[in-house]
Structures are given as structure tokens and as C-alpha cells.
PAMAR-105256 format. One record per residue: residue number from 1; residue in one letter; x, y, z of N, C-alpha, C in turn. Coordinates in nm, 3 decimals. Atoms other than C-alpha are relative to their C-alpha. Example, Ala and Ser with C-alpha at 12.3 -4.5 7.8 and 13.67 -1.06 7.14 Angstrom:
<nodes>
+-----+-----+---------+---------+---------+---------+---------+---------+---------+---------+---------+
|   n | res |     n.x |     n.y |     n.z |    ca.x |    ca.y |    ca.z |     c.x |     c.y |     c.z |
+-----+-----+---------+---------+---------+---------+---------+---------+---------+---------+---------+
|   1 |   A |   0.089 |  -0.119 |   0.000 |   1.230 |  -0.450 |   0.780 |   0.090 |   0.120 |   0.000 |
|   2 |   S |  -0.082 |  -0.119 |  -0.006 |   1.367 |  -0.106 |   0.714 |  -0.077 |   0.109 |   0.073 |
+-----+-----+---------+---------+---------+---------+---------+---------+---------+---------+---------+
</nodes>
This chain:
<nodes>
+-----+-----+---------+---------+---------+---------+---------+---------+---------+---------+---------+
|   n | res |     n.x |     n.y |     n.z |    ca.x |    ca.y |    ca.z |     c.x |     c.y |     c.z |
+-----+-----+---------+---------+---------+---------+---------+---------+---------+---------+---------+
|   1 |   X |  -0.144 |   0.018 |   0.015 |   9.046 |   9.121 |   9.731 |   0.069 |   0.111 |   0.079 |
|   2 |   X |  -0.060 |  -0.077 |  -0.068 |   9.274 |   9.276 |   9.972 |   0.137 |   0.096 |  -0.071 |
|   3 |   X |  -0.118 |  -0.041 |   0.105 |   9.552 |   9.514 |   9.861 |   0.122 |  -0.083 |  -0.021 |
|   4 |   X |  -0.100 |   0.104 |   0.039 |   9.817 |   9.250 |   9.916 |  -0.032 |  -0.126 |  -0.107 |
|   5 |   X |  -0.011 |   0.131 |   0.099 |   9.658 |   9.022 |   9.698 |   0.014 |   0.093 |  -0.151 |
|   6 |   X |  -0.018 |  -0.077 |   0.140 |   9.609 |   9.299 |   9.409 |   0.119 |   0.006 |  -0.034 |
|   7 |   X |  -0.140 |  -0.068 |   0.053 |   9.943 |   9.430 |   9.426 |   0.084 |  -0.150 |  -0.077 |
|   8 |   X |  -0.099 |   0.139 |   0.021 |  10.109 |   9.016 |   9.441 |  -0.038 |  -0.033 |  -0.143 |
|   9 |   X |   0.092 |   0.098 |   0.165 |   9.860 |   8.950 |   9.114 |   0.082 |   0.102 |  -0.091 |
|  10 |   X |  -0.059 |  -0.122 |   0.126 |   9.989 |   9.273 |   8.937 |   0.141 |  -0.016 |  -0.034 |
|  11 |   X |  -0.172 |   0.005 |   0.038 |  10.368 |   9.257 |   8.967 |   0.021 |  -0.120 |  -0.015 |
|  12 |   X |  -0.051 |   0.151 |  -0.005 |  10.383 |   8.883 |   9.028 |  -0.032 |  -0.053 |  -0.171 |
|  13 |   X |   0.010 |   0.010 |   0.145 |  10.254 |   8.900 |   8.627 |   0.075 |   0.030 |  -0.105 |
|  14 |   X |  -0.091 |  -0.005 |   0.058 |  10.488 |   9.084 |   8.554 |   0.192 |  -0.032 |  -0.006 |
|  15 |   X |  -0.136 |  -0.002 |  -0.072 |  10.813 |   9.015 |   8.720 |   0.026 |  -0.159 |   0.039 |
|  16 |   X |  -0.032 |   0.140 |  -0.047 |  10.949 |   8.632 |   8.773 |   0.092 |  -0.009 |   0.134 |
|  17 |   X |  -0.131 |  -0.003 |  -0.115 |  11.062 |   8.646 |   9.153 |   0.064 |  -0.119 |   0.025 |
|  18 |   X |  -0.083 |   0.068 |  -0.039 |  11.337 |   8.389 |   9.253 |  -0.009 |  -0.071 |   0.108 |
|  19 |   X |   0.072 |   0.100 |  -0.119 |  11.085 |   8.194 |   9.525 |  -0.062 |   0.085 |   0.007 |
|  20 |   X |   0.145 |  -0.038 |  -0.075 |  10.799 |   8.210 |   9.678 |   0.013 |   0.104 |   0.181 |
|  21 |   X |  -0.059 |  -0.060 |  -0.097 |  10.974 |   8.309 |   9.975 |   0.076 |   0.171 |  -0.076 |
|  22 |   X |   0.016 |  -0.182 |   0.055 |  11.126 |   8.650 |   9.796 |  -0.113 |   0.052 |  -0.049 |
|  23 |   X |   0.157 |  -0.074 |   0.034 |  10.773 |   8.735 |   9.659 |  -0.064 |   0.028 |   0.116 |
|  24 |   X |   0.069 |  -0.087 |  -0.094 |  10.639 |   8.755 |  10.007 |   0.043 |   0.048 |   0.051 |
|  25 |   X |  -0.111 |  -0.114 |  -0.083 |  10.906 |   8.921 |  10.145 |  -0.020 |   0.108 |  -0.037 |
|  26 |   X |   0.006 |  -0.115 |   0.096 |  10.891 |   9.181 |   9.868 |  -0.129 |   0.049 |   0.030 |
|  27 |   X |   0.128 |  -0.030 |  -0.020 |  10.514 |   9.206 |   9.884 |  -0.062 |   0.062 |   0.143 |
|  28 |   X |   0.002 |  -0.031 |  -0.117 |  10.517 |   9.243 |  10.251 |   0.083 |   0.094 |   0.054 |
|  29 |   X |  -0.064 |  -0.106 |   0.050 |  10.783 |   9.533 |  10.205 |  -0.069 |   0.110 |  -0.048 |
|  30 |   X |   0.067 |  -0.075 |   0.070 |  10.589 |   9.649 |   9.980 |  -0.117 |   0.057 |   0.024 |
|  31 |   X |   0.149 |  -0.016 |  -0.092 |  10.237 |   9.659 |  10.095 |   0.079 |   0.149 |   0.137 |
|  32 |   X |  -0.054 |  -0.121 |  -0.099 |  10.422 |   9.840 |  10.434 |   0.034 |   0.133 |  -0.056 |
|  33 |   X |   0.020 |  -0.134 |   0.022 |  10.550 |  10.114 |  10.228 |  -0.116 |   0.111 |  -0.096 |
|  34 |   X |   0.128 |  -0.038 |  -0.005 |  10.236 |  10.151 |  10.111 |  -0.091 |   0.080 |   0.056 |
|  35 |   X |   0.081 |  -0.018 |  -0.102 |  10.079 |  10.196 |  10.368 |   0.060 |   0.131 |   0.069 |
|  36 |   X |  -0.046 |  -0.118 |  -0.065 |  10.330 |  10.475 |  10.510 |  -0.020 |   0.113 |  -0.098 |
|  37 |   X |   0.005 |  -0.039 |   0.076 |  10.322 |  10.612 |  10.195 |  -0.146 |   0.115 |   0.012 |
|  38 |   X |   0.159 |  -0.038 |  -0.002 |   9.949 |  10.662 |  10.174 |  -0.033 |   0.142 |   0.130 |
|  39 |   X |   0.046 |  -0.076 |  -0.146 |   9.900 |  10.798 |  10.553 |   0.094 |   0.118 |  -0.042 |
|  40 |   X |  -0.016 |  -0.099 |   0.013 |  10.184 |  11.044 |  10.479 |  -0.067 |   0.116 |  -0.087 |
|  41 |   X |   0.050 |  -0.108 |   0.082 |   9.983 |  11.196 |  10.180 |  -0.164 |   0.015 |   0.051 |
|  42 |   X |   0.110 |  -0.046 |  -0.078 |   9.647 |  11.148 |  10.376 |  -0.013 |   0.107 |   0.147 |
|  43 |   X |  -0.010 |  -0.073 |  -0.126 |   9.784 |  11.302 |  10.691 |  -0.061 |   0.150 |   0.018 |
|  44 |   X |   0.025 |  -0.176 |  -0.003 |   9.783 |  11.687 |  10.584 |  -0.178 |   0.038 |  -0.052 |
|  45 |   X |   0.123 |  -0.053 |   0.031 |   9.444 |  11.655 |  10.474 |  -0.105 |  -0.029 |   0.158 |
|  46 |   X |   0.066 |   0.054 |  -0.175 |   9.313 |  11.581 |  10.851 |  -0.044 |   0.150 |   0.083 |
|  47 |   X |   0.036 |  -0.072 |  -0.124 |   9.164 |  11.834 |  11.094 |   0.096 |  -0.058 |   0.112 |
|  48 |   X |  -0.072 |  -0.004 |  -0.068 |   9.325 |  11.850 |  11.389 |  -0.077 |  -0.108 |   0.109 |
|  49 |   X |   0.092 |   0.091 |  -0.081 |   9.019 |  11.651 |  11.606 |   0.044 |  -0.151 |  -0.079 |
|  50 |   X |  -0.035 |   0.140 |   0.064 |   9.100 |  11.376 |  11.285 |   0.100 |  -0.071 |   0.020 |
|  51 |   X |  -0.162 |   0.008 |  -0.016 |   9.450 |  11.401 |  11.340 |   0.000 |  -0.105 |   0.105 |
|  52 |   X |   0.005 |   0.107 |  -0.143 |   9.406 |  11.260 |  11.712 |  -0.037 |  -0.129 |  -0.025 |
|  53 |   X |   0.053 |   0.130 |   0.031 |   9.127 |  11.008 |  11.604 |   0.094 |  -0.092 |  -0.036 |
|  54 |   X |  -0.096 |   0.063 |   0.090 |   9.397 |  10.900 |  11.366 |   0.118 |  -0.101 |   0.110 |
|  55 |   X |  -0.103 |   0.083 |  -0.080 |   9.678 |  10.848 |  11.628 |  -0.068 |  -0.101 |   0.110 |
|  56 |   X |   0.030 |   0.107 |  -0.103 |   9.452 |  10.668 |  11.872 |  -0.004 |  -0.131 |  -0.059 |
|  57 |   X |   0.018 |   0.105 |   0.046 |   9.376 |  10.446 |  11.610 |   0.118 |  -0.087 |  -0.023 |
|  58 |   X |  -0.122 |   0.015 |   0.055 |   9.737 |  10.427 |  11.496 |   0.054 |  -0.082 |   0.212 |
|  59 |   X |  -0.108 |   0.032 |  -0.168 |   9.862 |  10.369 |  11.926 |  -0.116 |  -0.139 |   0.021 |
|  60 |   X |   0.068 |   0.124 |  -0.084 |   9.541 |  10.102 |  11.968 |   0.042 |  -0.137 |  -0.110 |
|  61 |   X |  -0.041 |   0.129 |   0.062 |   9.709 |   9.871 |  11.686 |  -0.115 |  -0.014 |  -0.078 |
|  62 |   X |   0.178 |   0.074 |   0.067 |   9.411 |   9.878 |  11.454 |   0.049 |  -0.039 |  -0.174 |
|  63 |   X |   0.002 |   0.039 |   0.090 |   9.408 |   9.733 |  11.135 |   0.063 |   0.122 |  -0.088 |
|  64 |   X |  -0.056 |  -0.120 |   0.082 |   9.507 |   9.906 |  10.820 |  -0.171 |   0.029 |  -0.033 |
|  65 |   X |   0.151 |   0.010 |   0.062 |   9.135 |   9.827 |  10.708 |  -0.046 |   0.100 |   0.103 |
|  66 |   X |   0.112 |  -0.141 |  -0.100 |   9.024 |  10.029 |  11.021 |  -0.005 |   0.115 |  -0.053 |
|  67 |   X |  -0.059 |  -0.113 |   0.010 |   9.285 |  10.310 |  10.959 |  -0.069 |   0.035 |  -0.186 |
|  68 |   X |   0.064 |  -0.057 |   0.174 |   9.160 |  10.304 |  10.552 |  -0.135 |   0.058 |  -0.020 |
|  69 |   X |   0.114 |  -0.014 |  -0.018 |   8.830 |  10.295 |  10.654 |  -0.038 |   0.142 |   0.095 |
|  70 |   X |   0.012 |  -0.143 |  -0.073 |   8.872 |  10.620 |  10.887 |   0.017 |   0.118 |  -0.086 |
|  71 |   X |  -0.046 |  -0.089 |   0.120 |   9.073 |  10.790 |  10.607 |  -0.091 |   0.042 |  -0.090 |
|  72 |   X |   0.049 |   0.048 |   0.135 |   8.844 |  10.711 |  10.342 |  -0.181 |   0.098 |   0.061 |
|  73 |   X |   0.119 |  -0.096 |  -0.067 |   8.527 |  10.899 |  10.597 |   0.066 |   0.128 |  -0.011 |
|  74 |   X |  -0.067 |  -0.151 |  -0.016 |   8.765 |  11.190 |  10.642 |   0.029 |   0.062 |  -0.098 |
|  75 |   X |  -0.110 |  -0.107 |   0.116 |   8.917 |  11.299 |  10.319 |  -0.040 |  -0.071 |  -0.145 |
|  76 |   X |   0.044 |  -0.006 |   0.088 |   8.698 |  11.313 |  10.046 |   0.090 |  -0.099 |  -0.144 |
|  77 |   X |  -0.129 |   0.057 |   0.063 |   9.031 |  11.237 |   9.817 |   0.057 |  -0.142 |   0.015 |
|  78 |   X |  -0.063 |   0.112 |  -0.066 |   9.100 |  10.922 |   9.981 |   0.040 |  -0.116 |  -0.129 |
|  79 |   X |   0.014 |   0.114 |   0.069 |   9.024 |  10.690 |   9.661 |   0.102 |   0.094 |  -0.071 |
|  80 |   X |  -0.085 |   0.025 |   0.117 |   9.235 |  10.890 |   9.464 |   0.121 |   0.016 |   0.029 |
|  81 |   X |  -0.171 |   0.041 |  -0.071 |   9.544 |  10.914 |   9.661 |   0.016 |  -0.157 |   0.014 |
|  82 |   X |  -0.043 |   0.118 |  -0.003 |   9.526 |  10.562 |   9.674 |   0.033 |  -0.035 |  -0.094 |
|  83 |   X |  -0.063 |   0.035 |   0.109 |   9.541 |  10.531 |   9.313 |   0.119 |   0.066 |  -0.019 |
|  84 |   X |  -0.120 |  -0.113 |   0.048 |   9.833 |  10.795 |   9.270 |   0.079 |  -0.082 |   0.082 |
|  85 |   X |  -0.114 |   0.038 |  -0.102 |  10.038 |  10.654 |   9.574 |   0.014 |  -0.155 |  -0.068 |
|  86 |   X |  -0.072 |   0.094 |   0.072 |   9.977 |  10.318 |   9.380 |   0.055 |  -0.037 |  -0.081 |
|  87 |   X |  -0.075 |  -0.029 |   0.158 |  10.040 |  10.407 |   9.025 |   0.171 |   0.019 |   0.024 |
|  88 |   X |  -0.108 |  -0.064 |  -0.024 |  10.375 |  10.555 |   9.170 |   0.095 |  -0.099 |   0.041 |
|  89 |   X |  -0.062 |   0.079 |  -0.047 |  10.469 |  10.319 |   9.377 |   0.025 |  -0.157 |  -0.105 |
|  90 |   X |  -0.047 |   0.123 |   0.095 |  10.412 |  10.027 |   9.121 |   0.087 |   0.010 |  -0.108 |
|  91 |   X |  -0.106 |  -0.028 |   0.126 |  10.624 |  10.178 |   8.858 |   0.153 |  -0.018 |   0.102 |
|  92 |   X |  -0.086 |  -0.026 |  -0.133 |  10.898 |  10.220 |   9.147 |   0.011 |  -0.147 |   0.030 |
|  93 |   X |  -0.014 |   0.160 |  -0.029 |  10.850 |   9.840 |   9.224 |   0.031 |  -0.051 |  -0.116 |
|  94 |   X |  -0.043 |   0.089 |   0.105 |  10.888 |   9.717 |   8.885 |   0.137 |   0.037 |  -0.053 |
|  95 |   X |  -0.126 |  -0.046 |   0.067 |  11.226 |   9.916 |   8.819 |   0.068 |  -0.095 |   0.097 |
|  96 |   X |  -0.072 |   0.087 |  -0.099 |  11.340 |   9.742 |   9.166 |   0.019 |  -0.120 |  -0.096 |
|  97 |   X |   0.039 |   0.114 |   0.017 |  11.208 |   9.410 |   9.073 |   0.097 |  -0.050 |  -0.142 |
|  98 |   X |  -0.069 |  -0.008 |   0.147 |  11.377 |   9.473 |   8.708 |   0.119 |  -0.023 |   0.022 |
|  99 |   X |  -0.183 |   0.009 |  -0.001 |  11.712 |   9.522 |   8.789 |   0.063 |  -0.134 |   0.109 |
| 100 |   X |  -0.065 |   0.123 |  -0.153 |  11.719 |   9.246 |   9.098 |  -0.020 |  -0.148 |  -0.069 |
| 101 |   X |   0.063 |   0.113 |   0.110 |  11.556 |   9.007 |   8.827 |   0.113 |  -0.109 |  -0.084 |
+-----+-----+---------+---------+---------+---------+---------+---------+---------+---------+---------+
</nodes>
């Protein structure tokens, strides 16, 4: 299961969006700041040789799966910044989701 499908199963359980069309909008929002999210709190943990790796990967268009999969070799921490950046962020999505509801 990819993270867009976790995240759509988790909130989409809790939250009744207003189409199918606003749920992937949201999700696809969402997921993205995810994803910036993440890299900003993985970034500082990088060597400076990783750092590069990082942006080549980031300038050749590579997946996120690549870029997770580079992260996730580099920085020991990787699994649990992912939970923290998601815990955070999903509480943060459901206040949105709450009040737009």
C-alpha cells in the first residue's frame, strides 16, 4: 500500500468529503505536503556528499519511492520521521477537513 492509499483510507474514515473529486484533490495536496514536509526534516540529517546525491535525484525527476528509498539508506531516523511528520500532519488534516466539512 502506497502512502496515498494509507493516508485516503485513514481520513477518508474519518471525514465525509463532498465528492470524489474533493477527496483527490485534498489527498493529492496532501500527500505533496508530505512529502516537502518529510525532506525538510530529513534534509539536515544528510552529509554533504548525501546532500548532492539528494538533489541529483531531486533535478533527475525521480520518484518519491526513489527519493524515500535514498532517505531511508541515509538517515538511520528515516522510519521515524515519517511517523512524526505523519502523526502531525494527520491531526492538521483532520482540523482542516473538520471545519470545511
Amino acid at each position: 500500500m502506497n502512502l496515498h492509499t494509507l493516508l485516503e483510507k485513514d481520513l477518508a474514515s474519518q471525514v465525509e468529503f463532498k465528492s470524489d473529486q474533493h477527496r483527490e484533490e485534498f489527498m493529492i495536496e496532501f500527500s505533496d505536503m508530505f512529502f516537502e514536509r518529510l525532506m525538510e526534516r530529513a534534509y539536515v540529517l544528510l552529509s554533504d556528499e548525501d546532500d548532492k546525491t539528494l538533489k541529483d535525484l531531486l533535478d533527475a525527476d525521480s520518484s518519491q519511492l526513489e527519493v524515500f528509498t535514498f532517505l531511508a539508506e541515509k538517515t538511520p531516523e528515516f522510519a521515524g520521521l515519517v511517523g512524526e511528520v505523519f502523526l502531525d500532519q494527520r491531526e492538521e488534516a483532520l482540523t482542516v477537513l473538520t471545519n470545511i466539512a
